[in-house]
C-alpha positions in Angstrom: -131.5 37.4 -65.3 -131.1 36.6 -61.7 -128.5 34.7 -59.5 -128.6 33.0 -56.5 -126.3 31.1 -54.4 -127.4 27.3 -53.0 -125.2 25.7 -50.3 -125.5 22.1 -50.5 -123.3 19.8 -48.6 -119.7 21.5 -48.2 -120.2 23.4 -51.7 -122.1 26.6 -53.0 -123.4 26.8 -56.5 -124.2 29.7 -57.9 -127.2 29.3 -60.6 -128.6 31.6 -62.9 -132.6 31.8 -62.8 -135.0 34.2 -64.2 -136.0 37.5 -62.6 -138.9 36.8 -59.9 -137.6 33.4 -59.6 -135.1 34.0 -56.9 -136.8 32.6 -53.9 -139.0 29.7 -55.8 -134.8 28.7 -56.5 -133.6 28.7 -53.2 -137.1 26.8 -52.1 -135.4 23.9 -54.3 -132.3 24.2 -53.2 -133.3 23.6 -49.6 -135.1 20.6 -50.6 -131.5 19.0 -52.1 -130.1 20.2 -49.2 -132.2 18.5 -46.6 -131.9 15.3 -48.7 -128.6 15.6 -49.0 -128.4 15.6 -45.2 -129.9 12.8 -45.3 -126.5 11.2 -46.5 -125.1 11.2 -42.8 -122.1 9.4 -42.4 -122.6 7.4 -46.0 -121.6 10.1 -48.2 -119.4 9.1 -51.1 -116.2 10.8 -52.0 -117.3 12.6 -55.1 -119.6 15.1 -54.5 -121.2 14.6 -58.1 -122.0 11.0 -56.6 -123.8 12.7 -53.2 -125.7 15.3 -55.4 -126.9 12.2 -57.4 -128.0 10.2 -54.5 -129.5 13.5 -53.1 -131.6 13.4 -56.6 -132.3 10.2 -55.9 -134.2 10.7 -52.6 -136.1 13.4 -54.9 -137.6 11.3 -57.3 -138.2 8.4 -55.2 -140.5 11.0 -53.5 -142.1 12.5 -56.9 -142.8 8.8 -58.1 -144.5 7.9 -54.3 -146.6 10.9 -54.9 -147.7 10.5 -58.7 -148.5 6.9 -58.1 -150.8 7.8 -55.3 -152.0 10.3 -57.3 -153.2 8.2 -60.2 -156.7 8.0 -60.7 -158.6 4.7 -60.7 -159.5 2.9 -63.6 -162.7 4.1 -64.8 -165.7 1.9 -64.0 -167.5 -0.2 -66.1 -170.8 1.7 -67.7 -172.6 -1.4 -66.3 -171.4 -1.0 -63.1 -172.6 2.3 -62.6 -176.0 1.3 -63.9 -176.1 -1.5 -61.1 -175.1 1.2 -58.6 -177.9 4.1 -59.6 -180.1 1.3 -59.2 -179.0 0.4 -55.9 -178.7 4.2 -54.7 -182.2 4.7 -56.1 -183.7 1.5 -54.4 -181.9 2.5 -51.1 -183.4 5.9 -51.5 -187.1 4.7 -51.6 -186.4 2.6 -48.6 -185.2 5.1 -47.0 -188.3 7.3 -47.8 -190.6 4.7 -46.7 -188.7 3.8 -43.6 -189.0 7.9 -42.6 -192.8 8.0 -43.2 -193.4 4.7 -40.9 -191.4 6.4 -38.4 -193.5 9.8 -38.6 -196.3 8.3 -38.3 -196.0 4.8 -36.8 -198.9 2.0 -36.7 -200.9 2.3 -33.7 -199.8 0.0 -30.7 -201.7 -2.0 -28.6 -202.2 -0.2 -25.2 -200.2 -2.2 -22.2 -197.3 -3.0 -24.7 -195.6 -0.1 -24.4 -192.0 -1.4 -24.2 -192.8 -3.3 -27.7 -193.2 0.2 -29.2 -189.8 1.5 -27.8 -187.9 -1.4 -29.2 -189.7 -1.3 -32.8 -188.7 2.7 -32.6 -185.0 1.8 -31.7 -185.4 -1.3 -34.6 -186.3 1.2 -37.2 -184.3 3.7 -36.1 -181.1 1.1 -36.6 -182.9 0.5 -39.9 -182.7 3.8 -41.0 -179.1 4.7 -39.9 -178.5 1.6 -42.2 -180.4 2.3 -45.7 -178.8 5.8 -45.2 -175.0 4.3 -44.4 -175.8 2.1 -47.9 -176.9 4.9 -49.8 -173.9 7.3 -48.8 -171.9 4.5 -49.4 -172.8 3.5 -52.9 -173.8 7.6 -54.4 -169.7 8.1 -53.1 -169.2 4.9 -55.2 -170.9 5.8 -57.8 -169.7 10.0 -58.0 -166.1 8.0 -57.7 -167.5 5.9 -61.2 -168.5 8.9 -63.0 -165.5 11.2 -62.0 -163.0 8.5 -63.5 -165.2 8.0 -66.6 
């Protein structure tokens, strides 16, 4: 068995920890400390009431963190159906919007500027079907994480 000394506010405290655990301790103790700071000018005469305040600030900050950590609900089986449907349509679109753009339709000669703006068309088109599928395989590997 180990000791180690905290200094929190005006007071040290000497706590008993296991071997090893010595600087994990005073890692925790300079977390009350800080939010014992924290207390300013508003500290309350009893130091058992600014140590509780100080634990205060704590857990508000444990229960901020575990509520963003909570993981969504999981989706709805039919819902990720509907959504490997949509990624898999998307991806055929996709497909077939790359092969008319490696090898476009012939154009008319003397229209030349008509080409350049069906390129940039499909080219929009493309960025497009490809945002949609990222956007619904993240949706759906989101579904199936939580499931």
């Amino acid at each position: 068995m180990s000791t180690v000394t905290l200094s929190i506010g005006p007071k040290s405290y000497t706590i008993a920890c296991a071997d090893g655990q010595e600087a994990h301790i005073k890692a925790l103790g300079a977390m009350i400390s800080e939010k014992y700071a924290q207390l300013g000018s508003a500290r309350a005469p009893l130091e058992a009431q600014n140590l509780l305040f100080s634990a205060l600030f704590l857990a508000d900050e444990l229960a901020d963190l575990r509520r963003r950590a909570t993981p969504a609900p999981a989706a709805d089986p039919g819902e990720l159906d509907v959504l490997r449907k949509t990624v898999a349509t998307l991806e055929a679109e996709l497909a077939t919007a790359r092969i008319a753009e490696a090898d476009p339709a012939p154009q008319p000669s003397g229209d030349a500027g008509g080409a350049d703006i069906a390129a940039e068309a499909l080219a929009e088109r493309l960025e497009a079907l490809a945002a949609q599928a990222e956007a619904s395989a993240a949706a759906l590997e989101a579904g199936a994480a939580s499931a």
